[in-house]
C-alpha positions in Angstrom: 0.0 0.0 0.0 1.5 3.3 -0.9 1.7 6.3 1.8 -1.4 7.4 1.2 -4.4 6.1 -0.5 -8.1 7.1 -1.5 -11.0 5.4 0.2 -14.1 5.2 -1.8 -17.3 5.2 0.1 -19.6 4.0 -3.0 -16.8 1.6 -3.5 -16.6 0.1 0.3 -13.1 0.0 0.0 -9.7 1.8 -1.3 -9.6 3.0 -4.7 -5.8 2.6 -7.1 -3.8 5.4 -8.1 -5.7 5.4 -11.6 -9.0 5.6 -10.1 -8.7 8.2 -7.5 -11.3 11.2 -7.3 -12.1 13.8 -4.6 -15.8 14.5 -3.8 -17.7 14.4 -0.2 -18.0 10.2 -0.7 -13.9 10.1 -1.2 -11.5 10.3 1.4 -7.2 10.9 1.5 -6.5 8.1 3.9 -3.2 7.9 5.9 -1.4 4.3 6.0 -2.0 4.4 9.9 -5.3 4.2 9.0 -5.3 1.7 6.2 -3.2 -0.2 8.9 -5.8 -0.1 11.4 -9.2 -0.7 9.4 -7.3 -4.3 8.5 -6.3 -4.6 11.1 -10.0 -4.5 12.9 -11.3 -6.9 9.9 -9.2 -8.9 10.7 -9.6 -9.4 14.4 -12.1 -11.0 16.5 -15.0 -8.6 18.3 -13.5 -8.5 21.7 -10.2 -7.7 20.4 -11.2 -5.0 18.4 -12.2 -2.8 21.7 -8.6 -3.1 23.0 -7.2 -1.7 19.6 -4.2 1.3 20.4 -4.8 4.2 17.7 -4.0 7.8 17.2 -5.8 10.7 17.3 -4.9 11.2 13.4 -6.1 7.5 12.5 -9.4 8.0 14.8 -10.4 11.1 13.6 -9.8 9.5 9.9 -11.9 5.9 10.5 -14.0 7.9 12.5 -15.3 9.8 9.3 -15.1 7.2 7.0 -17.2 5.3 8.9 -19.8 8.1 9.3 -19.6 9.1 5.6 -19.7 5.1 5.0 -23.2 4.2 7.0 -25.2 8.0 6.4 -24.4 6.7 2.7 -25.5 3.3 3.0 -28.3 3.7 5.3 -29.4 6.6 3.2 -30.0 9.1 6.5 -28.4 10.8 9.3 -28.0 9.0 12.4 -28.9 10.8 15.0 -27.1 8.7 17.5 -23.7 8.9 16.6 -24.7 13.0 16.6 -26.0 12.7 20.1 -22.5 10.5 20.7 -20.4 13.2 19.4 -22.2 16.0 21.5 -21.7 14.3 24.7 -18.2 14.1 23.5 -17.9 17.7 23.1 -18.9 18.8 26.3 -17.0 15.9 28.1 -19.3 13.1 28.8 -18.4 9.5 27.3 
């Protein structure tokens, strides 16, 4: 895998040199981050929860995965909003 790679959310996965585009369902992906998706495919549920990342590579997967299901499931969630605010304000 090369430095740094596109990840196409209409795709579900990372798109070649040839193929990349830039648009709101595209994202510039660090390796770190390529790293760590596989890394959680590849490993069993209650590993995944004791997975070590960055703040660079969470903030990455973190909106990739957002993009990924709001596309897929064709609507906000208002959840993972909700999730985020408590966040914010320092709860959770």
């Amino acid at each position: 895998i090369e430095e740094n790679v596109t990840f196409s959310v209409p795709g579900g996965g990372v798109l070649c040199k040839k193929c990349t585009k830039s648009g709101s369902n595209f994202f510039h992906l660090s390796r770190g981050t390529v790293n760590f998706m596989n890394k959680v495919k590849e490993s069993s549920f209650d590993k995944v929860g004791q997975l070590k990342v960055s703040k660079e590579v969470g903030e990455e997967t973190e909106k990739v995965l957002k993009s990924f299901l709001d596309y897929y499931i064709a609507r906000r969630m208002k959840s993972l909003e909700f999730l985020k605010d408590l966040k914010k304000i320092g709860i959770g």
